[in-house]
RODO-2510 file (C-alpha; in nm, 4 decimals, decimal comma):
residues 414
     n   res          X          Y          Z
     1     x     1,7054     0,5627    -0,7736
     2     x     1,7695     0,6932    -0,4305
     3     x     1,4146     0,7447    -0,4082
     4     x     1,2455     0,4612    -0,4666
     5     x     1,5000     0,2709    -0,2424
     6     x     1,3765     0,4758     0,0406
     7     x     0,9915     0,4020    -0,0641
     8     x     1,1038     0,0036    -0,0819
     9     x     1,3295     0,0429     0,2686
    10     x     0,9420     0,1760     0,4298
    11     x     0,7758    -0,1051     0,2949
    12     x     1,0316    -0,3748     0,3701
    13     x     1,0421    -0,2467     0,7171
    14     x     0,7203    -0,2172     0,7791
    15     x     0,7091    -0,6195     0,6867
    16     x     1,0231    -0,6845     0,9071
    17     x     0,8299    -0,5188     1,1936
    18     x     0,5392    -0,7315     1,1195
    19     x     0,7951    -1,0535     1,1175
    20     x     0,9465    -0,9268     1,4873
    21     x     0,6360    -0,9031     1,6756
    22     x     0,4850    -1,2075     1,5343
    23     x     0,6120    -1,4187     1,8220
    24     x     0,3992    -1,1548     2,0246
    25     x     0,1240    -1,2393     1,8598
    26     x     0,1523    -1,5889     1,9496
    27     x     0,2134    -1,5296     2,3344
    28     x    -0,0461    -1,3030     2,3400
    29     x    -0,3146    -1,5286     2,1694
    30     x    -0,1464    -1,8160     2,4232
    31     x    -0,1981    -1,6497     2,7217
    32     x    -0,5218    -1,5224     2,6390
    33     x    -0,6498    -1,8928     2,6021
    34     x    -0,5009    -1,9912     2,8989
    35     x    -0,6345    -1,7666     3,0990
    36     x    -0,9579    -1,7954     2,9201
    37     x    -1,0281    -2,1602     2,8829
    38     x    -1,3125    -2,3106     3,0266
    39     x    -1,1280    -2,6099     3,1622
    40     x    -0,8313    -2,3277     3,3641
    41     x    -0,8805    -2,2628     3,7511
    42     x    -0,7497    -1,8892     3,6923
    43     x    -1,0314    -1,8415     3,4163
    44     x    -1,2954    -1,8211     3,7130
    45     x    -1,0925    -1,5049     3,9128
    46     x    -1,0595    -1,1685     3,8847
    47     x    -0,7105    -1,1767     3,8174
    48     x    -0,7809    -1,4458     3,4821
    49     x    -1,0563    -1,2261     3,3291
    50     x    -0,7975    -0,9038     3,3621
    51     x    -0,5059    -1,1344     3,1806
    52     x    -0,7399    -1,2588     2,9216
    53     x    -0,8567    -0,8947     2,8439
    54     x    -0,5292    -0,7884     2,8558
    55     x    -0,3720    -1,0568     2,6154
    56     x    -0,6768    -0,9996     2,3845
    57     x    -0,5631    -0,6707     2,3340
    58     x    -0,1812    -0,7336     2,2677
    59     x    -0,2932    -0,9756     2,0456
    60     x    -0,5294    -0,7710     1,8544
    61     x    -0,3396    -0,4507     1,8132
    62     x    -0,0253    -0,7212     1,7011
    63     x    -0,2414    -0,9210     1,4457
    64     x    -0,2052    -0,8769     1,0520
    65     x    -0,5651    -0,8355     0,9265
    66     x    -0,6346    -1,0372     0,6021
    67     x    -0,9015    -0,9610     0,3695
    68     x    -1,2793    -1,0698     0,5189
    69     x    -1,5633    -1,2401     0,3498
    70     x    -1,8702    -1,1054     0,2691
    71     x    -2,0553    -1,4222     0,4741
    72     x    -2,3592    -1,3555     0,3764
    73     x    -2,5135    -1,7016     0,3407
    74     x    -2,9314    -1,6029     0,3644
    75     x    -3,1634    -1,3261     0,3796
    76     x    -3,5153    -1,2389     0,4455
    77     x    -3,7452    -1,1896     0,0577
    78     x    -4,1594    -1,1610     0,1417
    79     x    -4,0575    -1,2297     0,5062
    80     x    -3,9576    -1,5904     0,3467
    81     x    -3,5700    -1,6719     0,4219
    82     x    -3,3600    -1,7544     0,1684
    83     x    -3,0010    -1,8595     0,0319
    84     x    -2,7382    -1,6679    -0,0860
    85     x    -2,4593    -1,7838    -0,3233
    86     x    -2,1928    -1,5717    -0,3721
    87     x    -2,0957    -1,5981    -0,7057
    88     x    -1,8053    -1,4446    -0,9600
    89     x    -1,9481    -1,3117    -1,2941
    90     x    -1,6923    -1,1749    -1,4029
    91     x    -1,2879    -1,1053    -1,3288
    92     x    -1,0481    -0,8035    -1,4534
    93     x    -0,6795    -0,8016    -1,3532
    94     x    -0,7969    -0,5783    -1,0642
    95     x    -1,1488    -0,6214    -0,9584
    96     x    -1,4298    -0,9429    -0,9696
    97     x    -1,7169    -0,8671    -1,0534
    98     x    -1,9462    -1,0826    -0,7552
    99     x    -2,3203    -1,1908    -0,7543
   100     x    -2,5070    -1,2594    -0,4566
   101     x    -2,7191    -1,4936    -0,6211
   102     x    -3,0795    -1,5541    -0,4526
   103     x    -3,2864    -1,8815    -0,5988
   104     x    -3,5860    -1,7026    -0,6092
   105     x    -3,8536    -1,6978    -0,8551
   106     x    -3,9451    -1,3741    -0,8237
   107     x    -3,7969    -1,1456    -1,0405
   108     x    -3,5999    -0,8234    -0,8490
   109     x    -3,4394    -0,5016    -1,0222
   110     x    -3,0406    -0,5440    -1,0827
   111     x    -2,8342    -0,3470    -0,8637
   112     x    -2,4598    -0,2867    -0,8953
   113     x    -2,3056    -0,1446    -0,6225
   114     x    -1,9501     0,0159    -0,7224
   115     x    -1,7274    -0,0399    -0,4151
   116     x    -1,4902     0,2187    -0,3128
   117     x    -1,1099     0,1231    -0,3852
   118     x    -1,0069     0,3681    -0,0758
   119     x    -0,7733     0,1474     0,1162
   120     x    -1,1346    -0,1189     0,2829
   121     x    -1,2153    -0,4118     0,0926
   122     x    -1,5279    -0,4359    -0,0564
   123     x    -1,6441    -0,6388     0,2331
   124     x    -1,6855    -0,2902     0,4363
   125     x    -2,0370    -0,2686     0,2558
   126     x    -2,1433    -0,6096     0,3860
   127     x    -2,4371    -0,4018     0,5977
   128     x    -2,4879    -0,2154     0,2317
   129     x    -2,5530    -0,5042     0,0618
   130     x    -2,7473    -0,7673     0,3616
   131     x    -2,9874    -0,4372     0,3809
   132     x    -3,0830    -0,4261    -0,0068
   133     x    -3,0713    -0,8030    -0,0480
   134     x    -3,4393    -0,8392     0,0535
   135     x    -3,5536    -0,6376    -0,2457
   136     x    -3,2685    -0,5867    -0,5035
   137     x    -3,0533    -0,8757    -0,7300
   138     x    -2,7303    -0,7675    -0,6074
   139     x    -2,3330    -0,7320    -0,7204
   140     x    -2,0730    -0,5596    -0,5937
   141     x    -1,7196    -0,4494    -0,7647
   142     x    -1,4536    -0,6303    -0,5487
   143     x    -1,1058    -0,4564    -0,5719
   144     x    -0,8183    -0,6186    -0,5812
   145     x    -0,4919    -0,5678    -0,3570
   146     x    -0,2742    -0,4016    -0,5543
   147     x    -0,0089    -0,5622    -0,4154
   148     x    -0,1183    -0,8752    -0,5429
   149     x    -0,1547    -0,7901    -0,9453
   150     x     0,1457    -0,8796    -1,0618
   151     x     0,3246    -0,5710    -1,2773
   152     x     0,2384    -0,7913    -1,6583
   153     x    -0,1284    -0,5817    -1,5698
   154     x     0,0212    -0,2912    -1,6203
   155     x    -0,0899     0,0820    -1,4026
   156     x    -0,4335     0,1362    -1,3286
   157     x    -0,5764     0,4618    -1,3596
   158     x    -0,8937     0,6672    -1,3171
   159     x    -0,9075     0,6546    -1,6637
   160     x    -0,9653     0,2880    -1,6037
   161     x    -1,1724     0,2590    -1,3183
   162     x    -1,4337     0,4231    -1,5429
   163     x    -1,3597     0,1899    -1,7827
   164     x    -1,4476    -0,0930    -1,5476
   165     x    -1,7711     0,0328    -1,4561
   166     x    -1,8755     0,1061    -1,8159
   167     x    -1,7855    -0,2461    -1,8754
   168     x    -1,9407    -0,4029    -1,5487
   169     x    -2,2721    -0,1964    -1,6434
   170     x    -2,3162    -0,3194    -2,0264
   171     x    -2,2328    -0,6846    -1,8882
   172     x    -2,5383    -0,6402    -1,6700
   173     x    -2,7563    -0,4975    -1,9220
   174     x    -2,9782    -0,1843    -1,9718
   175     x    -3,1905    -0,2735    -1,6752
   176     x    -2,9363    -0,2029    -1,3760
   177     x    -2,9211     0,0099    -1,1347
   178     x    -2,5799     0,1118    -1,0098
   179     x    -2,5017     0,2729    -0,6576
   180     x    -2,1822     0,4374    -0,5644
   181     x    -2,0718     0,4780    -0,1984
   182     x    -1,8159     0,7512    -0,1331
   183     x    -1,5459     0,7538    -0,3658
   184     x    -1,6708     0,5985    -0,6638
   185     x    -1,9303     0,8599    -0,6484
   186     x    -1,7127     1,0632    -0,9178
   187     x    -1,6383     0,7692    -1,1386
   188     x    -1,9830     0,6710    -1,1846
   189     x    -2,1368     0,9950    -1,2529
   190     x    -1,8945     1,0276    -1,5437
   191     x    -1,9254     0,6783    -1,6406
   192     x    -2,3211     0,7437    -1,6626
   193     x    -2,2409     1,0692    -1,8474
   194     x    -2,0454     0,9068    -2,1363
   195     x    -2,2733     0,6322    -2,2092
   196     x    -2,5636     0,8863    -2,1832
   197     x    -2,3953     1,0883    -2,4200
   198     x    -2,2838     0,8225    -2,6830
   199     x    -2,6232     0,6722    -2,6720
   200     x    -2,5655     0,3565    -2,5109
   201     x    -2,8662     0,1117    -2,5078
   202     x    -2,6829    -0,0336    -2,1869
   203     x    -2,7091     0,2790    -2,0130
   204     x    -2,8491     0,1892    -1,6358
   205     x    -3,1435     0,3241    -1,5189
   206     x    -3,0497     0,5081    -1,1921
   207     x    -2,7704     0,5392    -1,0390
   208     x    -2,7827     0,6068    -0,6419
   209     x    -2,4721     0,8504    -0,5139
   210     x    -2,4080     0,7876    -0,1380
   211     x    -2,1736     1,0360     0,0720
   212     x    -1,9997     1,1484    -0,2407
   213     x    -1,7274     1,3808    -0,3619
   214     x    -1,8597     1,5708    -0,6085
   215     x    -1,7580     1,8989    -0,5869
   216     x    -1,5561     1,9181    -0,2579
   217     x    -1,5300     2,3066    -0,2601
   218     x    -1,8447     2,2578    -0,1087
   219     x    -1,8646     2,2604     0,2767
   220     x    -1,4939     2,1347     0,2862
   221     x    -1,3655     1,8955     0,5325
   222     x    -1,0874     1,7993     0,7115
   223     x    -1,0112     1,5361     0,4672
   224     x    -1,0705     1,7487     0,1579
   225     x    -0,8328     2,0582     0,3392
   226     x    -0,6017     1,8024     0,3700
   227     x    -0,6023     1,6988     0,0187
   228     x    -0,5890     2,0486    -0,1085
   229     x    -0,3258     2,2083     0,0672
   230     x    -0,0335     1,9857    -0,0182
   231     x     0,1020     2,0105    -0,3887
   232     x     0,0533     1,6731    -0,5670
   233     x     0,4214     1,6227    -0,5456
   234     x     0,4188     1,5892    -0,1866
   235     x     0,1769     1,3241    -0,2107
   236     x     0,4107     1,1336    -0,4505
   237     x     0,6953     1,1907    -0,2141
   238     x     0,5431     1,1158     0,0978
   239     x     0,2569     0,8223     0,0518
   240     x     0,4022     0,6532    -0,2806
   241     x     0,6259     0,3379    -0,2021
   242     x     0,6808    -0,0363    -0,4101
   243     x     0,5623    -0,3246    -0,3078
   244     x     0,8519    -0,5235    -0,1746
   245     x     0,9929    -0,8781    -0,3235
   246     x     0,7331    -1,1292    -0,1294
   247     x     0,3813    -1,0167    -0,2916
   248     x     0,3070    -1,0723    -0,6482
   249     x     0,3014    -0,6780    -0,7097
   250     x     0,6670    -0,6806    -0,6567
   251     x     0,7763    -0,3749    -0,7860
   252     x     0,3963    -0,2118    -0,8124
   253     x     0,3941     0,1862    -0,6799
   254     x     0,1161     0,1981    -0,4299
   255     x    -0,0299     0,3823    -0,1557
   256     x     0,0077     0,1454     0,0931
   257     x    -0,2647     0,0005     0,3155
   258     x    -0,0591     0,0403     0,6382
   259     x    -0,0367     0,4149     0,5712
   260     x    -0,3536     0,4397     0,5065
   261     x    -0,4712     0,2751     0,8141
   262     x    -0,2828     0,5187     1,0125
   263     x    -0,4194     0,8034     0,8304
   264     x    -0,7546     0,6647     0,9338
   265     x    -0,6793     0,6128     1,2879
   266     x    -0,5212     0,9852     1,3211
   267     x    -0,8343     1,1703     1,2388
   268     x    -1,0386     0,9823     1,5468
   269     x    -0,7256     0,8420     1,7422
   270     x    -0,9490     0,9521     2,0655
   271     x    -1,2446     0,7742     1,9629
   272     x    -1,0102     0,4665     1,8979
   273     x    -0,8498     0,4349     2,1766
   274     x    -1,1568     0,4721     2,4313
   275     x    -1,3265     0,1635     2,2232
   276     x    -1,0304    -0,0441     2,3248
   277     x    -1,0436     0,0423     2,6108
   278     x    -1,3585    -0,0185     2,6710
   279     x    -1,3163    -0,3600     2,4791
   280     x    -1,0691    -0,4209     2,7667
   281     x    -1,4036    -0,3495     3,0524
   282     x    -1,6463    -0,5579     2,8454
   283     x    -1,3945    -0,8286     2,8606
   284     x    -1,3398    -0,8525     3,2026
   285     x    -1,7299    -0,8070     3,2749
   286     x    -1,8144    -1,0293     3,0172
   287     x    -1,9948    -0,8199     2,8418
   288     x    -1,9398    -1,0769     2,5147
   289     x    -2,2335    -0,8902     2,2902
   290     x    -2,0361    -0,5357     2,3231
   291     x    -1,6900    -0,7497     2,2943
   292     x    -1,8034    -0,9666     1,9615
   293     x    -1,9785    -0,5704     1,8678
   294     x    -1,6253    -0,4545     1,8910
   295     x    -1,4233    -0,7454     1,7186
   296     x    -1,6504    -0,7267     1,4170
   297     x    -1,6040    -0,3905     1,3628
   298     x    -1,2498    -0,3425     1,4018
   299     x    -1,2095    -0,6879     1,1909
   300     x    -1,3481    -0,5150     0,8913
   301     x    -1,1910    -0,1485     0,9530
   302     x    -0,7981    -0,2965     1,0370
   303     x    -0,7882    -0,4705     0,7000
   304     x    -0,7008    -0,2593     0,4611
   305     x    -0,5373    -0,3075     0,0916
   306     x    -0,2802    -0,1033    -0,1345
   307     x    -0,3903     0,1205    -0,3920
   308     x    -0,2765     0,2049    -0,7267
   309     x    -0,0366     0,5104    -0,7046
   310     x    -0,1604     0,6208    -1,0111
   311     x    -0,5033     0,6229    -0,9447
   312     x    -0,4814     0,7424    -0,5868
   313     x    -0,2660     1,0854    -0,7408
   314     x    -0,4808     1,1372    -1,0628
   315     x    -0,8288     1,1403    -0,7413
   316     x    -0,6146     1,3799    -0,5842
   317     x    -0,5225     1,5699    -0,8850
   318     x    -0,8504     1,5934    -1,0446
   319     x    -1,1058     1,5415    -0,7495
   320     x    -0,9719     1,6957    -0,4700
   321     x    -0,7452     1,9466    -0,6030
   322     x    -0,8291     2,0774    -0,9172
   323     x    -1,2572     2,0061    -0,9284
   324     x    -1,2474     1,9390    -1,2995
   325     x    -1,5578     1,7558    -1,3215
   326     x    -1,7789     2,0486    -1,1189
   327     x    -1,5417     2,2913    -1,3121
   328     x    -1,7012     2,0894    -1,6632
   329     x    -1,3222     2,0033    -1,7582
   330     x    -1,3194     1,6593    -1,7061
   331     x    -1,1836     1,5190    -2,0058
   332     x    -1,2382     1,1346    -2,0686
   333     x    -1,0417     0,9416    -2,3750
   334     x    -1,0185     1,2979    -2,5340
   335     x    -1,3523     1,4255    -2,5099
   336     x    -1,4809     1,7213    -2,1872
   337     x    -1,7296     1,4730    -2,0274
   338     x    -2,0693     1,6544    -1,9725
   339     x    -2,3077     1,5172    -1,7135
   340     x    -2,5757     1,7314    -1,8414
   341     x    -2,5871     1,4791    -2,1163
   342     x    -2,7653     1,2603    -1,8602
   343     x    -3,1165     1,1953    -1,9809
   344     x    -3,1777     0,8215    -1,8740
   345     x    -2,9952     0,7488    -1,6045
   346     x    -3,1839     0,8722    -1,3093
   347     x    -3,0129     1,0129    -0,9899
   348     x    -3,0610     1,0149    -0,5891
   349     x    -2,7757     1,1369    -0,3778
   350     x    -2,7795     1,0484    -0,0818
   351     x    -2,5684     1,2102     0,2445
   352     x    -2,5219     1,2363     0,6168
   353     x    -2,5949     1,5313     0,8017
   354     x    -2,2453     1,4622     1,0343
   355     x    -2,0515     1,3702     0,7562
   356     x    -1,6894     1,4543     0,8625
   357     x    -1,5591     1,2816     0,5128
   358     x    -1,7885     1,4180     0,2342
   359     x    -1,9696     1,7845     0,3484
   360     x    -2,2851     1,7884     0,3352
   361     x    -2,3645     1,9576     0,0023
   362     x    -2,0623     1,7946    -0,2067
   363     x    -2,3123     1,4997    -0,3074
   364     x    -2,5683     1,6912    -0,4247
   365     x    -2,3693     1,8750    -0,6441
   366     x    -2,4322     1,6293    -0,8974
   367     x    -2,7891     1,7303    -0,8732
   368     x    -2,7249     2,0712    -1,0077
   369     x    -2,4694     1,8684    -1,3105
   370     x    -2,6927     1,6377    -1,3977
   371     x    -2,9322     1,9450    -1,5611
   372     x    -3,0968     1,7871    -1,7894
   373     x    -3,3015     1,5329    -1,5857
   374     x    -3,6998     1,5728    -1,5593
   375     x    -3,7719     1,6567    -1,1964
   376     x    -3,9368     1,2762    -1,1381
   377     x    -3,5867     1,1552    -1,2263
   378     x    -3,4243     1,2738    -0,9328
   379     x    -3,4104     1,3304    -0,5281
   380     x    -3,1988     1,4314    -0,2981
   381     x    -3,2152     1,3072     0,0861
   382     x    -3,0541     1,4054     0,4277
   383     x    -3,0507     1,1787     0,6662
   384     x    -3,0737     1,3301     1,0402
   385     x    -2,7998     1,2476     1,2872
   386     x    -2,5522     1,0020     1,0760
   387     x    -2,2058     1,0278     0,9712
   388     x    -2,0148     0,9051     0,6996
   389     x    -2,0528     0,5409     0,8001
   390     x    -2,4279     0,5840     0,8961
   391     x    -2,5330     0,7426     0,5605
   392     x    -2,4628     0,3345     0,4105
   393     x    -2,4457     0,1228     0,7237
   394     x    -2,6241     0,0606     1,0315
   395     x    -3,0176     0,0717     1,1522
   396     x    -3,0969     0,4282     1,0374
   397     x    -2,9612     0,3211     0,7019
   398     x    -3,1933     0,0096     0,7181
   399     x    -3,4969     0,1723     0,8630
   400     x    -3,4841     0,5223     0,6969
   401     x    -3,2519     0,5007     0,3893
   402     x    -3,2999     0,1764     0,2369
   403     x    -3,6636     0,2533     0,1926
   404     x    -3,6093     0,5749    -0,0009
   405     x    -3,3490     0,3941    -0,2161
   406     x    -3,6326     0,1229    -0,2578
   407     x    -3,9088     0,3399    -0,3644
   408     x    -3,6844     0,5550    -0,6052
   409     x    -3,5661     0,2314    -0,8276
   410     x    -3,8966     0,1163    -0,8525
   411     x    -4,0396     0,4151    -0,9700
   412     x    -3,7450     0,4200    -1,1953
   413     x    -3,8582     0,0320    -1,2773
   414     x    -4,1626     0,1465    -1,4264
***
């Protein structure tokens, strides 16, 4: 008992600091206008550019983030633009199932791309998706808060993140494709191994692993050290709180967003802070392409979401600490899952030769799993002088990876 009122004290403070510098917020976003507005003397001096930059970053680094939308409203298909409809297929108690529906007549192949649930929304694979909309019929698994399932839903586990995409992929039909960025990477390569192995008719075609932990004895990286050197119980001890009274969750054990973001922001605090600060030059140059450049990014990357405690300690468990499915002791519903049982479902790992999250090498791992595939059932692909972010986001994603992916579910089309 004393424990979990300390993990609900962390939580309800971190929402009574949120309440105490909301009247920051406001001055900040106040004085920024003032100083900023058109219509204001000061806006035209040196002195009202350097307040407005200034107030822009109070109120930024003071703002709540809430959850973005995709926007993705049209798209280039035969160099002819389009609309796109974003549309919900289908809805679990912790994920929708969206459809970014294209009223086109020609027919494209079905891709399902399995969103990470990693503390970012979905929405961080907005560039995934705008890239492949030209040339693929697109959905996207679109996590839910976990702070905002209410506790009638019960836990969610690995067990049943599996279960989801197994679901997600026989509601689609035999003739998807699924792709997995980071990681959901593990999920979906067991997913694809049990329906390969029961014989299911629904069984997708490819599936596309993107900066992946596989087997994360490979080329291990700060992240993964991190991971494996703590017991589990620290984990528990340390990252595991409840979701406080005022959120539907109430009660929920979670891995809370907040400490999550700051996880995130201690591995490149450096990098971080020189982007605000140069927010704070571009600002008072008006430089408003780098500015906007800035806001969208850090938009996306501030909002973040609870996870699942159980989920987030059974990745650590059996991902990151123990390798059971590189090991082959991955046991799903009873039964060792065996990724050599992969026969139709083709694969193409893809990674990021400066990948600082997943080493290069833990993606293709599932290369050397997935034994039995025919050799025109598979590819592997490194691209030059990306990161983690570049391997599914960004121009060398659209110029150099996209086509690969392109090509490789078309042959698989065939």
């Amino acid at each position: 008992m004393i424990h979990m009122r300390e993990n609900m004290s962390l939580y309800n403070l971190h929402e009574m600091h949120y309440a105490a510098i909301t009247p920051i917020n406001m001055l900040a976003n106040a004085s920024k206008t003032f100083h900023s507005h058109p219509l204001s003397p000061l806006s035209y001096t040196g002195y009202g550019r350097h307040m407005a930059a200034a107030s822009e970053l109070v109120e930024r680094v003071t703002h709540r983030y809430g959850k973005p939308d995709f926007g993705i409203h049209h798209t280039l298909v035969d160099g002819k633009r389009v609309e796109v409809f974003e549309d919900v297929v289908a809805k679990k108690p912790f994920c929708r199932l969206l459809h970014f529906r294209k009223d086109i007549k020609k027919e494209q192949p079905k891709m399902l791309l399995v969103a990470p649930m990693s503390g970012h929304h979905a929405s961080l694979l907005r560039g995934t998706v705008e890239a492949l909309l030209p040339f693929m019929d697109m959905y996207i698994t679109d996590w839910l808060d976990a702070r905002n399932v209410g506790m009638i839903h019960g836990n969610f586990h690995l067990e049943d993140y599996i279960d989801y995409t197994i679901e997600f992929s026989r509601l689609l039909g035999p003739d998807v494709h699924l792709m997995a960025v980071c990681q959901p990477s593990v999920p979906v390569l067991i997913a694809m191994s049990v329906m390969n192995e029961m014989g299911d008719k629904a069984a997708p075609r490819s599936m596309t692993l993107i900066g992946g932990p596989i087997d994360t004895r490979v080329n291990p990286t700060k992240v993964n050290k991190l991971a494996a050197e703590k017991p589990l119980h620290w984990f528990e001890t340390n990252v595991i709180t409840r979701v406080p009274f005022n959120y539907p969750g109430f009660m929920r054990r979670v891995y809370p967003g907040f400490m999550q973001l700051s996880g995130f922001m201690q591995l490149n605090l450096d990098r971080h802070i020189d982007a605000h600060k140069d927010l704070y030059k571009h600002l008072v140059q008006g430089d408003g392409d780098s500015a906007a450049a800035h806001r969208k990014f850090y938009d996306e990357y501030l909002s973040v979401c609870d996870l699942p405690a159980e989920f987030y300690l059974e990745s650590i468990d059996q991902v990151f600490q123990r390798h059971l499915l590189p090991k082959g002791e991955f046991v799903f519903k009873g039964k060792k899952v065996k990724p050599s049982a992969i026969t139709k479902t083709a694969l193409l790992t893809l990674e990021g030769e400066l990948d600082d999250i997943s080493g290069v090498g833990q993606t293709e791992a599932a290369q050397k799993l997935c034994s039995s595939l025919s050799p025109s059932m598979r590819k592997h692909f490194v691209q030059k002088g990306v990161g983690h972010y570049g391997i599914f986001n960004g121009r060398k994603f659209r110029e150099h990876v996209v086509p690969i992916i392109v090509d490789f579910v078309e042959k698989q089309e065939k």
